[in-house]
C-alpha positions, -999 to 999 in steps of 0.1 A, spaced: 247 345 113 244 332 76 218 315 69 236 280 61 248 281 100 211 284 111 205 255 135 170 247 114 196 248 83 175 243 48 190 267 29 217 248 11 189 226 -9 188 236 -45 161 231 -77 175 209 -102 166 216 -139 131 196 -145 142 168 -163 153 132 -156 140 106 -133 107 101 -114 116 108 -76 88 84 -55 87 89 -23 65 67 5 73 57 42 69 19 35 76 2 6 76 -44 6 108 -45 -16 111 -85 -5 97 -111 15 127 -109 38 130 -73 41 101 -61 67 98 -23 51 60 -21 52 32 -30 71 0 -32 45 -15 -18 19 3 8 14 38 -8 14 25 -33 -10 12 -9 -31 47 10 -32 65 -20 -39 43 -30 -65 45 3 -85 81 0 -86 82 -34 -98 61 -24 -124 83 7 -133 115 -21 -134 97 -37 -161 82 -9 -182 116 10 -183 105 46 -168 131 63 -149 124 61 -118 148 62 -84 123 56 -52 132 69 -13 120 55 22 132 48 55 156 21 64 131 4 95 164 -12 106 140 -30 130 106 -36 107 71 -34 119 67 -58 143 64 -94 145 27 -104 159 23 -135 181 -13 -150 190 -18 -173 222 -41 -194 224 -72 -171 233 -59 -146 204 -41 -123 227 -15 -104 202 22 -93 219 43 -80 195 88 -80 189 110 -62 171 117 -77 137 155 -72 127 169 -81 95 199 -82 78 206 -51 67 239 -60 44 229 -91 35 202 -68 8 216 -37 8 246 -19 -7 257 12 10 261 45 -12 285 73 -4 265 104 0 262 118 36 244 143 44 229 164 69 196 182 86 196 197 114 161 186 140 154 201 176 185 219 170 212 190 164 228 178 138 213 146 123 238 129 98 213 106 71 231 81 47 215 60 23 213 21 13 206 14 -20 185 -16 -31 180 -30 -70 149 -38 -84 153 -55 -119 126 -55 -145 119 -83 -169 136 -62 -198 167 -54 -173 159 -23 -168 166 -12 -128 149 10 -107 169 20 -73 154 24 -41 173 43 -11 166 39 24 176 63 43 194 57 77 201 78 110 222 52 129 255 69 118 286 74 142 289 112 153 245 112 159 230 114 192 218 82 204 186 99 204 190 104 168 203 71 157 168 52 164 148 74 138 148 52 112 145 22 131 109 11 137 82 17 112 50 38 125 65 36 156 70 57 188 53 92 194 40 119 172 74 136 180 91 108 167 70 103 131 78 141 125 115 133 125 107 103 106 88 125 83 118 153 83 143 121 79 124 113 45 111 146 30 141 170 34 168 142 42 155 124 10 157 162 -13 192 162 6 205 124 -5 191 136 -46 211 163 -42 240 148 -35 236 114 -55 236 147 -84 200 130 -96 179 154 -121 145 147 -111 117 157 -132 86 153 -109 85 140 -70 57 115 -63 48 121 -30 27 88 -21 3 96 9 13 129 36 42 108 50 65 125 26 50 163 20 82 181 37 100 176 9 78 204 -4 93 228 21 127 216 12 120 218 -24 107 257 -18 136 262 0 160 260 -31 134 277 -53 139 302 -28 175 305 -29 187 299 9 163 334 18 143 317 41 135 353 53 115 359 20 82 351 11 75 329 -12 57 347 -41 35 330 -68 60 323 -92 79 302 -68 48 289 -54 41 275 -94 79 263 -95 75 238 -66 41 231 -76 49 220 -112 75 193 -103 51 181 -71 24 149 -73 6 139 -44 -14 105 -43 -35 105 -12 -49 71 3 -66 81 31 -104 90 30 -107 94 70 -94 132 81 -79 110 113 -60 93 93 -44 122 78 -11 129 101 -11 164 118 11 181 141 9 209 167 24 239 160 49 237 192 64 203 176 68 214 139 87 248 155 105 225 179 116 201 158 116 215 128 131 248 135 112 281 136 120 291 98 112 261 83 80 261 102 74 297 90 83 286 56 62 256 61 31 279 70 37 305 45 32 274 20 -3 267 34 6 237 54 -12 248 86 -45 248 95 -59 257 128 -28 257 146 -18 222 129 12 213 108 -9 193 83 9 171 59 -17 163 32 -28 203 33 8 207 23 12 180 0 -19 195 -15 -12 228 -20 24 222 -31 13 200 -58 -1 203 -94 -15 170 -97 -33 151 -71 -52 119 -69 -74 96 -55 -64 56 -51 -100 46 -66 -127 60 -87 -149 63 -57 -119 74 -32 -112 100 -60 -150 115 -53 -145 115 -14 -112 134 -13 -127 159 -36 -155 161 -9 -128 163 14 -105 187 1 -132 212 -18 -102 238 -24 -80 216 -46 -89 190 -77 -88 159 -69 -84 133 -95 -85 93 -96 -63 67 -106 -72 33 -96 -44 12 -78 -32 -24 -89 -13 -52 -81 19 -62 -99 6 -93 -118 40 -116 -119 46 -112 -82 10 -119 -70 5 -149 -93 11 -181 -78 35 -204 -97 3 -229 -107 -15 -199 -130 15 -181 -138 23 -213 -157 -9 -207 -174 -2 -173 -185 31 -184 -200 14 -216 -219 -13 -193 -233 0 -154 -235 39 -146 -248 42 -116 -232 20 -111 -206 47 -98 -177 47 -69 -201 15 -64 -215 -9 -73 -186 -38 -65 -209 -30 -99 -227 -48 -114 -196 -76 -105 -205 -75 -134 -230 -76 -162 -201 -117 -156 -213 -104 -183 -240 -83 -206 -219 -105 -239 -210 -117 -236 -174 -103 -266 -162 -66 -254 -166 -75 -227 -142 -92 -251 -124 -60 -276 -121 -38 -242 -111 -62 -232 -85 -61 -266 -69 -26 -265 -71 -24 -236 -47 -50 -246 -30 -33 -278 -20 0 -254 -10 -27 -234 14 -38 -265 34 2 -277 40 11 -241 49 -22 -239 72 -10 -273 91 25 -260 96 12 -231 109 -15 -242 134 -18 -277 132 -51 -277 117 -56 -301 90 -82 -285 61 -95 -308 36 -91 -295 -2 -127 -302 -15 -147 -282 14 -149 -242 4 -127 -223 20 -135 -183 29 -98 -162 34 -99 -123 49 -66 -110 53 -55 -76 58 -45 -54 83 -62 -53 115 -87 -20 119 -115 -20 134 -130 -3 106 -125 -30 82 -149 -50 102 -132 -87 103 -161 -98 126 -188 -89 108 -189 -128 90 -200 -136 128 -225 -111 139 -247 -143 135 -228 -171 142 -257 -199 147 -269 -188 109 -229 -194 98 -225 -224 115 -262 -238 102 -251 -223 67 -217 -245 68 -237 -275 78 -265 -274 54 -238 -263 24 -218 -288 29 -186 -276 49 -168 -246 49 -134 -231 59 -127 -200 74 -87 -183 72 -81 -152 90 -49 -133 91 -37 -97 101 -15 -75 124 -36 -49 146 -7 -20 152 6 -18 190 -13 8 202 -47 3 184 -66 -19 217 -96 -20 200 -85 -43 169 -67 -60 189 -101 -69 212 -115 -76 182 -90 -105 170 -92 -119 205 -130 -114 196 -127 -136 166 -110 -164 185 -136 -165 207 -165 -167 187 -146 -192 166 -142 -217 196 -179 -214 205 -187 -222 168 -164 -245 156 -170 -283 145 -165 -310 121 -185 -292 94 -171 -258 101 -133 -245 105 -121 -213 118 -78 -203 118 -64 -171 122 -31 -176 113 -7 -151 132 21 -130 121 7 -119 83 33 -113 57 43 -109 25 45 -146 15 14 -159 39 -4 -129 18 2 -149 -14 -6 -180 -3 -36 -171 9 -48 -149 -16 -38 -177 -45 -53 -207 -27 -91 -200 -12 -120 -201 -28 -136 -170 -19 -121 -133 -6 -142 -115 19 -137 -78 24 -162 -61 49 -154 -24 54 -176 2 68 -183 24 38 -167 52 32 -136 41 52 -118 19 18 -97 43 -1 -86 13 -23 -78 -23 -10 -55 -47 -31 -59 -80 -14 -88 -86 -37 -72 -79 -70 -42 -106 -60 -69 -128 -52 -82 -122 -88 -54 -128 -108 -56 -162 -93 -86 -168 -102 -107 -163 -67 -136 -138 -68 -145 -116 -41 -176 -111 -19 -170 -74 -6 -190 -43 5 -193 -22 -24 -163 5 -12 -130 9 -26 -117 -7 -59 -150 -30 -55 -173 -4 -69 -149 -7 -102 -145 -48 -103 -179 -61 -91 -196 -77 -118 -224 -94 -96 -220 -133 -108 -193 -125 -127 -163 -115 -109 -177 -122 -73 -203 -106 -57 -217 -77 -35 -228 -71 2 -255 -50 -1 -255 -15 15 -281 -15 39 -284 6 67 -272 -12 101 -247 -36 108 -272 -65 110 -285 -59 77 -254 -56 60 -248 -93 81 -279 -109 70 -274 -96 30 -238 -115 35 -252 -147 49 -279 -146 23 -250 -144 -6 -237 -171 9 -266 -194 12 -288 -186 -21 -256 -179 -43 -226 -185 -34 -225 -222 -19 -250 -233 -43 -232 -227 -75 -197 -243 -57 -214 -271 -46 -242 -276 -66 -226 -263 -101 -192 -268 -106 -188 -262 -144 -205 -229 -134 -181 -215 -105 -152 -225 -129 -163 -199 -154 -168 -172 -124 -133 -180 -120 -122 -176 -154 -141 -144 -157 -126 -131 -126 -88 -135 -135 -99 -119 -175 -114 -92 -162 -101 -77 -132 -69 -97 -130 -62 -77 -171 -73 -46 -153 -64 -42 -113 -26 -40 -121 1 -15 -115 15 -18 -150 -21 0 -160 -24 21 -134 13 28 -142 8 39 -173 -22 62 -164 3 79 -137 29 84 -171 -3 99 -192 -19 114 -163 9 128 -138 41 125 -157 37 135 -188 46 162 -211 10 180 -212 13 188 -172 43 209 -179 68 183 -168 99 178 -195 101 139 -199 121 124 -223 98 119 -255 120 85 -262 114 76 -224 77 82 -224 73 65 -258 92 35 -247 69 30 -220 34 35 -237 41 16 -269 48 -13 -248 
């Protein structure tokens, strides 16, 4: 038998010459509000990077999954129980089909992958195309056809097909699409077979052969890996009876022989690693951990952002345009809102804040009233991230909104289907919230978060609270949306915080102290000695905390810079990777 015929068939993969486009690769990517692709962060973040590629002009062609059927759409009853559906969308109504078809072969069948091609247009016109990739194709076993349906969802056996579907399927849909790719961004593990299929060309077909250092540096040159994980649970593994299952037994040889195993385990960010020339961190401090982690490798840092014209609400975008000509390019420019008068942020943020309160009463029927401060944390729900810390005291917080003057308390977030314990923990919330609640303190959790409850929330509060248990933030972005609107953040010093926390300035900290109470009472006594004070008591004051927080962080926390640090960084010539000179210059002179 040829090698071609093999059942765990690889072979037909070839290198193209390094040059061209940017290949990005990530599980989830939030193209739209009305396309559910992602489920957080790290969607978002996807999303965001290649809006901010659309408008800078680098050529870039990104590849995910299709999740024919989304996440999941979260419902709360009354007592904060969460049930989850399926969320089906319209799959033609955004998406243009392309021609290619083509094949890999899992648990010995056949599995036929075709790809839907979605636009995103930069301010300049330039477009960046995104392919999901798609089992449910006539001639596939039923078993075969659900792959790509549900994001992060099923068994382990079923994310490894999901992870075979994108890593060699999406090597399989560049070849064919006759793309010459110049370096694969593989963002987070999710993606690192395409290592194996990439190896597999360098290779020849000869699957039999071992892969020697020279082809070892060929697959490594053209490879990046972004890694946004600093928990090793978080890291996706596999036994070594699934990856030779499903994967085939040379492919899992090959996968091996390229370091991807470790004690018996199929490990996708050991792969990515070691298949990769360039790695990084999602935050300066995240870049310190996962060199902590990962002692064998170098591990660098490249801080993530948010793209600035899709997280700015209409109210302070109007700003921007009044003020900057051509800030949806040059994000730096905002850093010049230091000069605007306070009291046209001011009149933006009020704006939005007035949207908040009529989408909060649509949502709930809770009626919040604009002049009382209002607290939002949103994100996904994880334990880890600690959404119940704000009531490890809840007399104090409800005595603290009394004294203060009021105050409003916005929760949102999705705990995944399987994860009990942060589900308990928004049922937690509720319950707490009905002890404590009265006419000088509100509590909503508002169910089913999203793209555009995201942006209304993050545009429209006073304050952002973030509470992780440190180490456990690789990044966060909710906070830098927040910022661009003008909204500082009160937040453990973790993540993107330890860059953006300018104590009275841009928000302020929760100190580090060494139990859960403690870190409690230093959030309370923010609240009470700082924080409520200067919104209540000084006005003029907060205004400038607000302007300060949009110059700084919102000029700073944005994909277009950390763009441009992947293009100088990652990209470029210097790490042996043959962009085009008139490509790369049209991107950093801008």
């Amino acid at each position: 038998m040829s090698l071609k015929n093999l059942p765990e068939d690889i072979s037909s993969i070839t290198l193209p010459e390094a040059e061209g486009i940017v290949a990005y690769f990530s599980m989830e990517i939030a193209l739209a509000s009305g396309i559910p692709t992602y489920s957080g962060g790290l969607g978002v973040l996807a999303g965001d990077t290649l809006r901010s590629a659309a408008d800078l002009g680098l050529p870039l062609s990104a590849f995910t999954l299709l999740h024919r059927k989304g996440y999941f759409r979260q419902h709360l009853d009354a007592s904060g129980v969460q049930t989850e559906e399926d969320q089906p969308w319209e799959v033609e109504k955004f998406l243009d089909l392309e021609d290619p078809l083509v094949e890999i072969t899992l648990e010995g069948r056949a599995v036929q992958i075709r790809a839907w091609r979605y636009d995103l247009e930069g301010v300049s016109g330039h477009v960046v195309p995104v392919y999901l990739l798609d089992t449910d194709v006539e001639g596939n076993d039923p078993r075969d056809r659900t792959i790509t349906d549900h994001l992060y969802g099923g068994d382990s056996d079923y994310r490894l097909r999901q992870e075979a579907v994108l890593g060699l399927g999406g090597v399989r849909i560049l070849q064919a699409l006759e793309s010459s790719v110049h370096v694969y961004h593989i963002n987070e593990g999710h993606a690192a077979l395409l290592t194996v299929g990439l190896m597999a060309g360098q290779l020849g077909g000869d699957l039999d052969r071992v892969p020697e250092e020279r082809d070892r540096q060929a697959v490594r040159r053209r490879c990046v890996f972004t890694t946004h994980t600093p928990v090793p649970a978080g890291h996706d593994r596999f036994s070594s009876e699934q990856m030779e299952r499903i994967l085939g037994r040379r492919t899992a040889i090959l996968a091996e022989r390229m370091g991807g195993c470790r004690s018996g385990m199929l490990n996708m960010t050991e792969l990515a690693l070691g298949s990769s020339r360039f790695v990084n961190g999602v935050a300066m401090q995240h870049g310190k951990i996962s060199q902590e982690m990962f002692r064998d490798y170098h591990v660098d840092s490249i801080t993530n952002g948010v793209h600035a014209a899709t997280w700015m609400a209409p109210p302070m975008q109007a700003v921007a345009d009044r003020n900057f000509s051509r800030w949806r390019i040059d994000n730096m420019q905002l850093r010049s809102l230091i000069g605007v008068p306070c009291e046209e942020i001011t009149r933006a943020h009020n704006d939005s804040k007035e949207r908040l309160i009529q989408e909060v009463a649509a949502r709930s029927g809770v009626g919040l009233r604009k002049e009382v401060f209002t607290i939002g944390f949103a994100r996904r729900a994880a334990t880890y991230k600690r959404a119940d810390l704000l009531f490890s005291d809840p007399a104090r917080l409800a005595r603290c909104a009394a004294d203060a003057g009021g105050l409003q308390i916005l929760y949102a977030g999705k705990a995944h289907p399987r994860d009990l314990p942060a589900k308990d923990m928004i049922h937690r919330i509720y319950e707490i919230a009905a002890e404590i609640r009265s006419d000088s303190l509100k509590i909503v959790y508002l169910e089913n978060y999203d793209w555009e409850l995201g942006a209304t929330l993050t545009s429209g509060v006073d304050l952002w609270l973030n509470t992780p248990e440190r180490p456990h933030e690789a990044s966060g972005t909710s906070g830098m949306k927040a910022a661009l609107n003008g909204v500082p953040s009160l937040s453990v010093l973790d993540g993107w915080w330890v860059e953006g926390c300018i104590e009275g300035f841009t928000g302020w900290e929760i100190p580090d102290k060494d139990t859960r109470e403690e870190e409690a009472a230093g959030l309370y006594e923010q609240l009470e000695s700082k924080i409520l004070p200067l919104y209540y008591g000084r006005p003029q004051e907060w205004q400038k905390v607000m302007r300060w927080a949009a110059a700084l962080n919102g000029s700073f926390f944005n994909t277009h810079r950390m763009l441009q640090q992947y293009i100088s960084d990652a990209y470029s010539p210097e790490k042996s990777i043959n962009v085009s000179a008139a490509a790369l210059e049209s991107v950093l002179v801008r």
